[in-house]
C-alpha atoms as one frame of an Amber mdcrd trajectory, in Angstrom:
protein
   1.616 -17.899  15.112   4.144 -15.022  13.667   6.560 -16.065  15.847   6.253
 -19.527  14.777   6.290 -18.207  10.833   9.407 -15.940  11.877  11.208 -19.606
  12.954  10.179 -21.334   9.866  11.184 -18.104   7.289  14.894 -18.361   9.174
  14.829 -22.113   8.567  14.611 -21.415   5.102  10.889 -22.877   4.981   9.081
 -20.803   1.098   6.055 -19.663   1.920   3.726 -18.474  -0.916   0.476 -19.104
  -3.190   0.947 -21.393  -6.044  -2.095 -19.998  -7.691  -1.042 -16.111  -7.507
   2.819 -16.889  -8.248   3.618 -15.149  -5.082   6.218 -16.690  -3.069   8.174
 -14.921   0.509  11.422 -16.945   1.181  14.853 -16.003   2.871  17.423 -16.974
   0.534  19.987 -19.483   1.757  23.046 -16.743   2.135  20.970 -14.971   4.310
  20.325 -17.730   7.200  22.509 -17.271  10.166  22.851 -13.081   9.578  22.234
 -10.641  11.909  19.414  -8.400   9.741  18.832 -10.755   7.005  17.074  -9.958
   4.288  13.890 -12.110   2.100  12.723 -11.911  -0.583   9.034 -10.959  -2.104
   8.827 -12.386  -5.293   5.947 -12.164  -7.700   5.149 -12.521 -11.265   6.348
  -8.372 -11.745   9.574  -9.713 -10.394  11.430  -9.721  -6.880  12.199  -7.668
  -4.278  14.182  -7.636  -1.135  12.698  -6.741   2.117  13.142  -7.045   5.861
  12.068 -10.400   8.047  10.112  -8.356   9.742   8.169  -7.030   6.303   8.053
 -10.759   5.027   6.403 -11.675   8.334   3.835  -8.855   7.562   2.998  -9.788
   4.241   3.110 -13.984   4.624   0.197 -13.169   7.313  -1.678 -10.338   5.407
  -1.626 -12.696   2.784  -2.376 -15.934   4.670   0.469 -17.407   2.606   1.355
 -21.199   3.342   4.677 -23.166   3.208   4.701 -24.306  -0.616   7.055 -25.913
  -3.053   8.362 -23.140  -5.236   8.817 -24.254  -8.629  12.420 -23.803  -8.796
  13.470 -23.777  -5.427  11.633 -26.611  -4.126  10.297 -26.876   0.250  13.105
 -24.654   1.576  16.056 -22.717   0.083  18.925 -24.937   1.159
């Protein structure tokens, strides 16, 4: 499953929880990079971290691809 999760982050696929306000996403500038870099964001505010963090934390947190309420499905 992380791998598949891994696939849909780089696709540009949000993943979060509509109820907590907390949303994992890679932004669209990021796709295509060699170390790209997502972002965490919450309702404190937003942070960059590695794939391989957001990975971590979309599982820890059984987070699910959502529509974020500005971005939409995806990032692009």
């Amino acid at each position: 499953m992380s791998r598949m999760t891994a696939e849909h982050l780089a696709a540009g696929i949000i993943f979060g929880d509509n109820n907590t306000q907390e949303y994992i996403y890679l932004p669209a500038s990021e796709i295509g990079m060699d170390d790209p870099l997502c972002v965490i964001e919450t309702p404190k505010g937003r942070q960059d971290i590695t794939l391989k963090q957001a990975l971590l934390s979309v599982l820890k947190l059984s987070l699910k691809p959502v529509r974020h309420p500005r971005w939409g499905r995806r990032t692009y």
